[in-house]
C-alpha positions as CSV (number, residue, x, y, z in Angstrom):
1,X,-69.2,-22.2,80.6
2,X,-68.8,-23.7,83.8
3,X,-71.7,-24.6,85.4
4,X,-72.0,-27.1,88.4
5,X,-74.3,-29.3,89.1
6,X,-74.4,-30.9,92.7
7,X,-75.4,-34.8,91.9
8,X,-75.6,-37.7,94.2
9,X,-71.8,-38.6,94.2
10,X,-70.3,-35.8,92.1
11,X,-70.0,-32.5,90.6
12,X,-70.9,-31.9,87.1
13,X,-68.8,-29.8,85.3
14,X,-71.0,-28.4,81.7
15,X,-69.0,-27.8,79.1
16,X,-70.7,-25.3,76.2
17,X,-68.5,-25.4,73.1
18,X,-70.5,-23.0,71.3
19,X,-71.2,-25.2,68.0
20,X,-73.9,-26.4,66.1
21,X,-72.2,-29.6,64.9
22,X,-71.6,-32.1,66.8
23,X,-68.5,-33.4,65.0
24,X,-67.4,-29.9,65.7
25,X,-68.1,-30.8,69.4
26,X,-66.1,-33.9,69.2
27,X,-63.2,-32.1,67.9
28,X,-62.9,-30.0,69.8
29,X,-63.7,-31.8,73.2
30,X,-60.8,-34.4,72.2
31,X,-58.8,-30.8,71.1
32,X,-58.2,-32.5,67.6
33,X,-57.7,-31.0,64.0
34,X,-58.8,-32.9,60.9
35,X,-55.6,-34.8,60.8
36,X,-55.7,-36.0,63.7
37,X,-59.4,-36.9,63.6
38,X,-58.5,-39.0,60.5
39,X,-56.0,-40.8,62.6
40,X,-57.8,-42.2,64.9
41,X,-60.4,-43.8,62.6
42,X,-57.1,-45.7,61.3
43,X,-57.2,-49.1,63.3
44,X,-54.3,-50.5,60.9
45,X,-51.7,-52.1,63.4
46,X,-48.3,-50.9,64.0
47,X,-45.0,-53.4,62.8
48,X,-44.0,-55.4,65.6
49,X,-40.3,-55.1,64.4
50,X,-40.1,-51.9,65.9
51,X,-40.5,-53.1,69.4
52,X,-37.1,-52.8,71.1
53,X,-35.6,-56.2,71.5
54,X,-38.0,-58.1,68.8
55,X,-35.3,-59.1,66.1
56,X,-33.6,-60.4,68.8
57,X,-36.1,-62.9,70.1
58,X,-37.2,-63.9,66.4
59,X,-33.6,-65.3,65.9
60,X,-33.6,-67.4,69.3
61,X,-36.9,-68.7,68.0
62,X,-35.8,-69.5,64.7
63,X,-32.6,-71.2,65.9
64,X,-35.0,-73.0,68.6
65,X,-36.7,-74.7,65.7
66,X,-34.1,-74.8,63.5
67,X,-32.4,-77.2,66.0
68,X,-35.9,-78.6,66.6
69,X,-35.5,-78.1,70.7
70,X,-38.3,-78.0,73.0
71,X,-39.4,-74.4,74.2
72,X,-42.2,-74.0,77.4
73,X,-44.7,-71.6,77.2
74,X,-44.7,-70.6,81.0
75,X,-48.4,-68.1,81.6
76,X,-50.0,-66.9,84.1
77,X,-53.6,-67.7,85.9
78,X,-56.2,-64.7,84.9
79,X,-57.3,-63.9,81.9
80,X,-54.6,-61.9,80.7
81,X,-51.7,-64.9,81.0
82,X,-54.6,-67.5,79.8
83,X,-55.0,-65.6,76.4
84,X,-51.3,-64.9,76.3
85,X,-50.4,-68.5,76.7
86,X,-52.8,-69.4,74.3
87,X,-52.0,-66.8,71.7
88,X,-48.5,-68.0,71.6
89,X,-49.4,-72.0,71.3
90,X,-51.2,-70.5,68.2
91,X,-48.2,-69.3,66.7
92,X,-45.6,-72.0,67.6
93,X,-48.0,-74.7,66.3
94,X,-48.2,-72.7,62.9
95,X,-44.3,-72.8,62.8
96,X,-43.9,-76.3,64.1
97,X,-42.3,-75.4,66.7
98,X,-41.9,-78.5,69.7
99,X,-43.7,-76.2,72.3
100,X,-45.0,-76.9,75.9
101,X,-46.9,-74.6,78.2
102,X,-47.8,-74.5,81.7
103,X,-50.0,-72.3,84.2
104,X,-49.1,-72.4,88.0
105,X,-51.6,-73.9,90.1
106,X,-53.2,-70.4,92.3
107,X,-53.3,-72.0,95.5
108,X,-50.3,-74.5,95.6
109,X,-48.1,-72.7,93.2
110,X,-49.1,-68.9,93.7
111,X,-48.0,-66.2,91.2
112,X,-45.2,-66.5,89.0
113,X,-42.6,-68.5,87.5
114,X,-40.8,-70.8,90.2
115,X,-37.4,-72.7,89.6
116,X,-39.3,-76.5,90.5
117,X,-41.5,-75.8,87.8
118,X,-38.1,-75.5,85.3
119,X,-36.8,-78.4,87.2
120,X,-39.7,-80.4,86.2
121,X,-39.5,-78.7,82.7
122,X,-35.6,-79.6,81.9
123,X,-36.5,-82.9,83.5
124,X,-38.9,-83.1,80.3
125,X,-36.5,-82.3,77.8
126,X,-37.7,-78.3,77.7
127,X,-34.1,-76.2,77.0
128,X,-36.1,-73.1,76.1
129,X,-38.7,-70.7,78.4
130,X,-40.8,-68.0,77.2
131,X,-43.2,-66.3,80.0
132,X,-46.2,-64.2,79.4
133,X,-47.6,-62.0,82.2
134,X,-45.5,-63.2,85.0
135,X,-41.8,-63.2,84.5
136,X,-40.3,-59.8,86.0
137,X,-40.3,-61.1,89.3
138,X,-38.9,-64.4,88.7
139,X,-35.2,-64.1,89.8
140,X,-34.5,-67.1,91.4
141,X,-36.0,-68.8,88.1
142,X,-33.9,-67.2,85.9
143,X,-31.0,-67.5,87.5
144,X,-31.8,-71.6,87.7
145,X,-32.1,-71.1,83.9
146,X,-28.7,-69.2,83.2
147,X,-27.1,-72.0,85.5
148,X,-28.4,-75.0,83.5
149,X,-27.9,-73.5,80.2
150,X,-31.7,-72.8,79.2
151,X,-32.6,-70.0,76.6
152,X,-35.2,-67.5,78.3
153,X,-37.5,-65.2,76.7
154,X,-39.3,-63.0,79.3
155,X,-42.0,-61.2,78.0
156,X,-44.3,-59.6,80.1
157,X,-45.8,-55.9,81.1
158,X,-45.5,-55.7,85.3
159,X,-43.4,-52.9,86.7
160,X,-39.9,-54.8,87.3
161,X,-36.4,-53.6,88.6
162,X,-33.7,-53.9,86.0
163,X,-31.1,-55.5,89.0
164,X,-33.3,-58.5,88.9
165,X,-33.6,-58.9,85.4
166,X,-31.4,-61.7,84.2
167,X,-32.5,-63.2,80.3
168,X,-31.7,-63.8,76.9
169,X,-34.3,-61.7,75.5
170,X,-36.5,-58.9,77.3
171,X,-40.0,-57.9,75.6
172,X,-41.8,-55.4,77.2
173,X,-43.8,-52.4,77.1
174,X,-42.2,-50.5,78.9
175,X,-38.9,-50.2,76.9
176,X,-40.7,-48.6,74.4
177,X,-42.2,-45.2,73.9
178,X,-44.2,-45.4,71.0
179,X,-47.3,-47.0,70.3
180,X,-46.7,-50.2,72.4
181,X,-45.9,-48.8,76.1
182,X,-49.3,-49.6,77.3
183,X,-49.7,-53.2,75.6
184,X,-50.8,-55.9,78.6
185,X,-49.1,-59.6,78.8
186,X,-51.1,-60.5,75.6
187,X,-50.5,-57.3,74.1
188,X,-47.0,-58.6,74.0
189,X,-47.8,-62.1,73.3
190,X,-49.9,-61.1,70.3
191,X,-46.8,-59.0,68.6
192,X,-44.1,-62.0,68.8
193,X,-46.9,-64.1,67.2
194,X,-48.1,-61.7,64.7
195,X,-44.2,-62.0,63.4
196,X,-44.9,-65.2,62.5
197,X,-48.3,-65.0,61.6
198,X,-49.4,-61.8,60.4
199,X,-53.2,-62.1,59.3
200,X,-54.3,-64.3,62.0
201,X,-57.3,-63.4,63.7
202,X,-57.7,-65.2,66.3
203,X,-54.8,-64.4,68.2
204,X,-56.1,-60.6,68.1
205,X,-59.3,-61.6,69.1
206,X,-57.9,-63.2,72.2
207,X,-55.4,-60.0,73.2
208,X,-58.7,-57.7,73.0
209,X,-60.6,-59.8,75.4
210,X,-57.0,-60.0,77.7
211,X,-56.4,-55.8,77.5
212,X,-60.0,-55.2,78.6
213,X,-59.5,-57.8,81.1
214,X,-56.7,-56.2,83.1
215,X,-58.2,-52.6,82.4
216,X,-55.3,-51.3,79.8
217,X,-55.1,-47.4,78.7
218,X,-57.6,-47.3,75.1
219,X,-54.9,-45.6,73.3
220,X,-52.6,-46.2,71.1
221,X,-52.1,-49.6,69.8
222,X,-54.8,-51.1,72.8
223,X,-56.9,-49.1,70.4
224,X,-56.2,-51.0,67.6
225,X,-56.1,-54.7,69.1
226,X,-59.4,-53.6,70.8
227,X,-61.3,-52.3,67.6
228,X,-59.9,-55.2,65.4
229,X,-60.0,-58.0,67.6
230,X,-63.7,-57.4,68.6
231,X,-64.5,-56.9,64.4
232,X,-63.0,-60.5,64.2
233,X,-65.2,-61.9,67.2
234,X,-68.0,-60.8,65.5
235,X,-67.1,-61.8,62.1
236,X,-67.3,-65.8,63.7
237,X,-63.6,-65.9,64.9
238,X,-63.0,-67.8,68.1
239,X,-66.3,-70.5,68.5
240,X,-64.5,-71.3,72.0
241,X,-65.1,-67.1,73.3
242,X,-69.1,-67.3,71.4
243,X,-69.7,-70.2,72.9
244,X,-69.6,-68.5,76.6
245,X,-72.2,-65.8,75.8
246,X,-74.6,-66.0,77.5
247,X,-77.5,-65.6,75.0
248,X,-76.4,-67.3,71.2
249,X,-77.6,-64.0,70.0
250,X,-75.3,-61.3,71.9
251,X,-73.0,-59.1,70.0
252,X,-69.4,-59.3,71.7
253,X,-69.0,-55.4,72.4
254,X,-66.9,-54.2,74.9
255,X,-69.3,-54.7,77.7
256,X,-70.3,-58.3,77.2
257,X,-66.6,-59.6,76.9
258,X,-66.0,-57.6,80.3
259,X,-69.3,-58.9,82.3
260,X,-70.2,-62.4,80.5
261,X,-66.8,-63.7,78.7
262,X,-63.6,-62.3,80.9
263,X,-65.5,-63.9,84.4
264,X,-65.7,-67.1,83.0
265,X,-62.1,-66.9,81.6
266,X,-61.0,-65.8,85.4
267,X,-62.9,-68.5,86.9
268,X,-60.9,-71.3,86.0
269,X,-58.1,-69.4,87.6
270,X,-59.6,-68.8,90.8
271,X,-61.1,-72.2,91.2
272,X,-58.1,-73.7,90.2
273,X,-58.8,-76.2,93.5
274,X,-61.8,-77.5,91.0
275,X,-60.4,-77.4,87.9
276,X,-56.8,-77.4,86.0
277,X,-56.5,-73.9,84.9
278,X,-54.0,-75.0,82.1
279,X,-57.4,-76.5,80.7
280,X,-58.8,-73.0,80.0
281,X,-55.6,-72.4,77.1
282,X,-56.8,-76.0,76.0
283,X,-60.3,-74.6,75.9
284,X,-59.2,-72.0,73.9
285,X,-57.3,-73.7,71.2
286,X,-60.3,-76.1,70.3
287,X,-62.1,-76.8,67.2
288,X,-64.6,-79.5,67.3
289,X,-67.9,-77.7,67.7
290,X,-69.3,-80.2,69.8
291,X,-66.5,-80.7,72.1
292,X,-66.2,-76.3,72.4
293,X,-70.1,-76.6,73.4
294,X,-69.5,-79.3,76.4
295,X,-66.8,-78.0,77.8
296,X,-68.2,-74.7,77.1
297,X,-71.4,-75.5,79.6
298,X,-68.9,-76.8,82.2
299,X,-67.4,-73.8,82.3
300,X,-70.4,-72.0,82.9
301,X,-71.6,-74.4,85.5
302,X,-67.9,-73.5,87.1
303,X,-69.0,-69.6,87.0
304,X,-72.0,-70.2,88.4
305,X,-70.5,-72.0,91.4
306,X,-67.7,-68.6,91.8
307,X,-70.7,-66.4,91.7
308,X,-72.4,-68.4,94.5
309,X,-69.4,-68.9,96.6
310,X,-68.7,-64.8,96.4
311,X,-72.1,-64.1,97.6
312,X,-71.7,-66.2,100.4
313,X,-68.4,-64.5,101.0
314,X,-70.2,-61.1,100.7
315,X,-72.7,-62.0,103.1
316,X,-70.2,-63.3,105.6
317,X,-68.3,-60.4,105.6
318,X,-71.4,-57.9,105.9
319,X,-71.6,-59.7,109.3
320,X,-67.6,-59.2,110.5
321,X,-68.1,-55.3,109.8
322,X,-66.7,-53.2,112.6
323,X,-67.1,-50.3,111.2
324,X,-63.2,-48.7,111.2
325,X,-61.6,-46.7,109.0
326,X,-59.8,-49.8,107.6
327,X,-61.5,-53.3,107.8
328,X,-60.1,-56.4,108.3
329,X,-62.3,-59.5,107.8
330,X,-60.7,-62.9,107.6
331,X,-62.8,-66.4,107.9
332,X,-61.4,-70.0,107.3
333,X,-64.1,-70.9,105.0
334,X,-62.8,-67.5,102.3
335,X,-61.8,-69.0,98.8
336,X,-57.8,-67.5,98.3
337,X,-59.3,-67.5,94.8
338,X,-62.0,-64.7,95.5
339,X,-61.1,-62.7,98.0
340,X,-60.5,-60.3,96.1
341,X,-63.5,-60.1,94.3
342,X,-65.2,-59.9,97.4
343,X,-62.9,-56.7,98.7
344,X,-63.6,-55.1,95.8
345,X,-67.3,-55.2,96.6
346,X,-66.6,-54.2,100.0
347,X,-64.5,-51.4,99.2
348,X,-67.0,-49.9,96.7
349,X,-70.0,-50.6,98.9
350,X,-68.8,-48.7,101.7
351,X,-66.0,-46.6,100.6
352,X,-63.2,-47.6,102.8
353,X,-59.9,-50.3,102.5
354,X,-60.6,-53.9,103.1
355,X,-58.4,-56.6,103.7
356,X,-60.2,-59.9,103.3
357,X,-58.3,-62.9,104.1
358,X,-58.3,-66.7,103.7
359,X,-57.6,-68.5,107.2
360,X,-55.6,-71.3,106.1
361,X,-53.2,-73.7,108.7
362,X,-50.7,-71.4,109.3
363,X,-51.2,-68.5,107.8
364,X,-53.5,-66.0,106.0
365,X,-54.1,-65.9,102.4
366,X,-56.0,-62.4,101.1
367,X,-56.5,-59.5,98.9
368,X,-57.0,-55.9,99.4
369,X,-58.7,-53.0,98.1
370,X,-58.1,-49.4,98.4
371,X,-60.4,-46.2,97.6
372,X,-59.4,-43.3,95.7
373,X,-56.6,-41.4,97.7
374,X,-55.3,-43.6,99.6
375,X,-52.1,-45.8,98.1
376,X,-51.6,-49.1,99.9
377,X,-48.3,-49.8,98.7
378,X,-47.2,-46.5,100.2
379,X,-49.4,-47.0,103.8
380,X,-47.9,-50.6,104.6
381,X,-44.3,-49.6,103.7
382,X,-43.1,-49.4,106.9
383,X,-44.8,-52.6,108.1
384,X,-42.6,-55.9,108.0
385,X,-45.1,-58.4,109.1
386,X,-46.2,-59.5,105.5
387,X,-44.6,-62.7,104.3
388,X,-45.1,-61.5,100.8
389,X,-47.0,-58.1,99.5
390,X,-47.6,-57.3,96.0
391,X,-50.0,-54.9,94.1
392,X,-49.8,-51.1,93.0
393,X,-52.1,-48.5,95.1
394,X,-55.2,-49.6,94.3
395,X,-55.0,-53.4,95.0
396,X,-52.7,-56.0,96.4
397,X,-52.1,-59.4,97.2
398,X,-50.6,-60.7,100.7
399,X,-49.7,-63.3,102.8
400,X,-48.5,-63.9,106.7
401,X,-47.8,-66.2,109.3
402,X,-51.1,-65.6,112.1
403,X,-49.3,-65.0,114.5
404,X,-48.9,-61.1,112.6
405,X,-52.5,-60.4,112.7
406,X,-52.6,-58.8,115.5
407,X,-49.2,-57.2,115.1
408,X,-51.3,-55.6,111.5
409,X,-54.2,-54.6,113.5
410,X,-51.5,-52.4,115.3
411,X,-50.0,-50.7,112.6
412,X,-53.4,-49.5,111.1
413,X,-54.3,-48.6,114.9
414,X,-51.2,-46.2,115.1
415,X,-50.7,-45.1,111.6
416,X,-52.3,-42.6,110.0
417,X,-54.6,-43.5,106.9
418,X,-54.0,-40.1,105.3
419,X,-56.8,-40.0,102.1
420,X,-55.9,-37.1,99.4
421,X,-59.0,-35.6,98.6
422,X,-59.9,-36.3,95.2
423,X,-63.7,-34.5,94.8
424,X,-65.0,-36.4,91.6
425,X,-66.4,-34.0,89.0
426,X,-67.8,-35.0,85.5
427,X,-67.7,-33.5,82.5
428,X,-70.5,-33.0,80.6
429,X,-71.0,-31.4,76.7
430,X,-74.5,-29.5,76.3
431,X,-76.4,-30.2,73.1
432,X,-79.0,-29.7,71.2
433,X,-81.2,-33.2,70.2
434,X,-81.2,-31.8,66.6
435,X,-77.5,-32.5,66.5
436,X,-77.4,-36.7,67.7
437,X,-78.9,-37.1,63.6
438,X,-78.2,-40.6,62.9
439,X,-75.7,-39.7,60.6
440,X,-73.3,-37.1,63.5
441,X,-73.9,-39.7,66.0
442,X,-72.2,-42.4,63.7
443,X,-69.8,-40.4,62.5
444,X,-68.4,-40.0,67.0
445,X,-68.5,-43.2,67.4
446,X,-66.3,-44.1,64.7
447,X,-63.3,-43.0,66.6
448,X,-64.9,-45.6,69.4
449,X,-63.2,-47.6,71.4
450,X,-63.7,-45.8,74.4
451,X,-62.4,-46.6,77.8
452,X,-59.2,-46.0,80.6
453,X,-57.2,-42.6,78.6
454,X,-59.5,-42.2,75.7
455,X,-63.1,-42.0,77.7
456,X,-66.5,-41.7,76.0
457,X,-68.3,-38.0,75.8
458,X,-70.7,-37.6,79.0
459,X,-73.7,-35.3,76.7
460,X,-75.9,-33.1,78.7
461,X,-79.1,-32.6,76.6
462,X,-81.4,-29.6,77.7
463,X,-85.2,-29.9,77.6
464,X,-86.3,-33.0,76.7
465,X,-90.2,-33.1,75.7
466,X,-91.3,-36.5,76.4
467,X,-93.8,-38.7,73.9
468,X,-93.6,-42.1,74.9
469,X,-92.8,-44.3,78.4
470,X,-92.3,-47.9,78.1
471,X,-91.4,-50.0,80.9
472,X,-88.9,-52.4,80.3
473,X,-87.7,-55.6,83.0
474,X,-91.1,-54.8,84.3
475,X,-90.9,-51.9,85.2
476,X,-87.5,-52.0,86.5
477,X,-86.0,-49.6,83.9
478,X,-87.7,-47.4,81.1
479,X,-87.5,-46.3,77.5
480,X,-88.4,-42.5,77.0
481,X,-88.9,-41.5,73.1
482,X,-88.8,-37.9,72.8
483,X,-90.7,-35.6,70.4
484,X,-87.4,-35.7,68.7
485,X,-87.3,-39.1,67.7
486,X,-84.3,-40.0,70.1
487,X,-84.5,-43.0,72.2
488,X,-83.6,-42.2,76.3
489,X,-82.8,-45.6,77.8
490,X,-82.9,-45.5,81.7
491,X,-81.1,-48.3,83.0
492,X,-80.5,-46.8,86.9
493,X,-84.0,-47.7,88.8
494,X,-83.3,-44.7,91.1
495,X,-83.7,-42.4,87.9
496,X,-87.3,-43.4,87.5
497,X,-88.6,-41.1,90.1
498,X,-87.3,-38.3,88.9
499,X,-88.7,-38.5,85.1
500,X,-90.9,-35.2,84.1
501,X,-92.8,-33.9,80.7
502,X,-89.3,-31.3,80.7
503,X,-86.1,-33.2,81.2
504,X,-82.4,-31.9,81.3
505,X,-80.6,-35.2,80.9
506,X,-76.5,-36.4,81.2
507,X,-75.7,-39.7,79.0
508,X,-73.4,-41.5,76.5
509,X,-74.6,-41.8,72.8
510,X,-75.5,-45.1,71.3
511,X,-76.7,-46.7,68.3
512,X,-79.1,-49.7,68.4
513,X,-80.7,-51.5,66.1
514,X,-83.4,-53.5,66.0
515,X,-85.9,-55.0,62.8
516,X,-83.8,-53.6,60.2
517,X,-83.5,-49.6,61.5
518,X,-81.0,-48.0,63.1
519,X,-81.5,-45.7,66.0
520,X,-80.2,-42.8,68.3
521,X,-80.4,-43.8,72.0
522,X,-79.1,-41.9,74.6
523,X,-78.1,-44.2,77.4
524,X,-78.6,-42.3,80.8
525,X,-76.6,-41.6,83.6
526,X,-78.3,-38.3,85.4
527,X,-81.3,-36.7,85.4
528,X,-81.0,-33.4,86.7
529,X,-83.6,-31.7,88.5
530,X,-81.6,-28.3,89.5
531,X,-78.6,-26.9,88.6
532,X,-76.0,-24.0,90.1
């Protein structure tokens, strides 16, 4: 049954599997048989020993503390290379292992590993380097390490070009075709530690919080670091990650680590002109209660500041709008550090590419963001003018000399932006409100996480008789309790106009709870007034 209904961005495609159960409806929606259903309520986590290449870093690292050398963790600045770093600090202090580590400064340093920063770390004795999240692109740096004799471990999980690999020891998603091919730079991390420390929870913990931080597929072994590490959170593990909620009380799910814990994480990255962003791994690692809560409220004070400084940005950049297909807006009071926050808004807000970019002495500094369709790596490959480009289709990071600007402006002037057309349609899986019982509602969300490759059921749910309206945020959103008992959570303000006694409805099933009972809600997304 294809029915299509035409909503305010999309099409909605309704899907009627013709079952009265809705575990039937699961299975078959995810087109799994009772084996396979099984198999994804199994969160056990998959032997890092078969990762191609493992074996052989264990026995460098073994030999590095057999000989007791000195080995430098070298990270990146977001979230992702923060946890990473961190994750493997945790380890090497559990085997005694004479580590270091070390996170570029944003601004001065930029991304990735550069050879003065091994200068400085054979001046200090380091023989040994291990990166996480930024070493595929290091060639200069590794070559500087194979000419001075220093062991290097690259892990990481960035597209790379096997001409410029040049180490002792490669760990990396993409060798592999099993379970770990879609593991991020703490993905990684996480299995060379859990060789060495198998039941530690923590350093799950952290590689959850880093995979939903750079937006990694939910399947396969993400699934399992995701699940387990956010069980652990919530178990107590980690007082440095509770300590940034924002309310003592709030669960760690998958949405408050994306929108209250992973900003504050990125923050000390982007900032790093305010703060030393190898203090966030040091944040991590503490212990002392009192000393997590301090810096803890620092860090916050530090987020705050971001979130001020990007909407002043935004607001900026509202006023250089020209209106063209693709906008470029640059100002010498942009942070490098969140410009590309503030692209993203742009992008989103008005459905076109920005370029926002950071006037500095010489040159521009910036980020970009695309729109569906259109692949910026593919536009600007014919254009020369960048001093350095680097990003996938979506997103990238640039840099050039001013005197290129208007030479840019050109090339978008004379080349066409050519947009696939990509017309967004939603699926959606009609049922009856006497299937989302408490006890079939569980039972789906069993196989949760959902997310990027493994996304939550969209439910459309045919004549809802309304009993109750409670405003909630006065009066900004509304709880609707239905003569069924189920719970309809409207969180969209523009929804509230369109609430009548006889609702058709599109939303994702939940499960609150709240003064000891458990409850069916139905968080929603549409309300649809007419279908086709």
């Amino acid at each position: 049954m294809n029915v299509f209904y035409e909503g305010e961005f999309m099409k909605i495609n309704l899907l009627d599997y013709q079952s009265s159960s809705l575990h039937d409806i699961v299975k078959k929606h995810y087109q799994l048989d009772d084996q396979s259903f099984e198999e994804l309520l199994d969160f056990t986590m998959s032997d890092p020993l078969d990762i191609q290449n493992m074996k052989e870093c264990l026995q460098i690292l073994q030999d590095i503390q057999r000989k007791k050398e000195k080995i430098l963790i070298c990270g990146d600045y977001d979230c992702d290379g923060i946890c990473a770093t961190a994750i493997l600090c945790i380890a090497f202090e559990a085997i005694q292992l004479d580590y270091g580590f070390y996170i570029p400064h944003r601004i001065q340093e930029g991304y990735g590993l550069s050879v003065e920063t091994l200068k400085k770390a054979l001046d200090k004795g380091y023989t040994n380097i291990i990166t996480v999240d930024n070493g595929v692109g290091c060639k200069d740096a590794m070559q500087f390490a194979k000419e001075n004799k220093m062991r290097f471990i690259l892990t990481d999980h960035h597209k790379y070009d096997m001409d410029n690999i040049n180490c002792d020891c490669m760990i990396h998603p993409f060798l592999n075709d099993d379970a770990f091919k879609n593991c991020c730079g703490a993905g990684m991390a996480l299995q060379v530690a859990r060789c060495f420390i198998p039941d530690n929870k923590e350093i799950v913990a952290l590689a959850a919080i880093a995979t939903l931080a750079d937006c990694m597929p939910v399947t396969q072994e993400n699934r399992k670091i995701i699940k387990n590490g956010i069980d652990y959170l919530n178990d107590g593990c980690c007082p440095a990650i509770h300590a940034l909620k924002n309310k003592p009380e709030d669960i760690l799910d998958m949405k408050t680590i994306t929108y209250s814990i992973i900003p504050k994480i990125n923050s000390m990255g982007r900032l790093a002109d305010k703060v030393n962003t190898n203090n966030a791994v040091r944040y991590l690692l503490l212990k002392d209660n009192n000393t997590i809560l301090n810096v803890a409220a620092q860090i916050n004070q530090l987020n705050d500041e971001r979130k001020q400084m990007t909407s002043s940005m935004e607001k900026t950049a509202l006023g250089e709008i020209e209106n063209v297909p693709f906008e470029i807006i640059c100002h010498k009071d942009f942070h490098e550090g969140i410009v590309g926050l503030v692209a993203s808004k742009m992008a989103s807000q008005f459905n076109r590419p920005f370029l926002i970019l950071s006037e500095l002495e010489d040159e521009y500094k910036g980020s970009m963001r695309s729109i569906e369709g259109f692949d910026l790596v593919d536009y600007f490959k014919e254009f020369d003018g960048f001093s350095s480009f680097g990003g996938h289709a979506q997103a990238a990071g640039v840099s050039l000399k001013k005197e290129k600007l208007q030479e840019l402006k050109n090339y978008i002037q004379t080349h066409e932006m050519k947009i696939e057309d990509s017309e967004k349609t939603m699926d959606a899986v009609l049922v009856d409100e006497e299937m989302l019982s408490l006890q079939e509602v569980s039972e789906y969300l069993k196989i949760a996480p959902f997310g990027n490759g493994f996304e939550e059921i969209n439910f459309y749910i045919d004549s809802i008789h309304i009993r109750q309206r409670i405003p909630l945020s006065n009066g900004r959103f509304m709880k609707i309790i239905s003569y069924g008992g189920i719970e309809y959570l409207l969180f969209k303000s523009s929804l509230l106009e369109k609430v009548k006694e006889d609702m058709k409805v599109i939303g994702k099933l939940k499960i609150s709870y709240f003064k000891g009972q458990y409850q069916v809600n139905v968080i929603v997304d549409e309300i649809i007034e007419d279908y086709i």
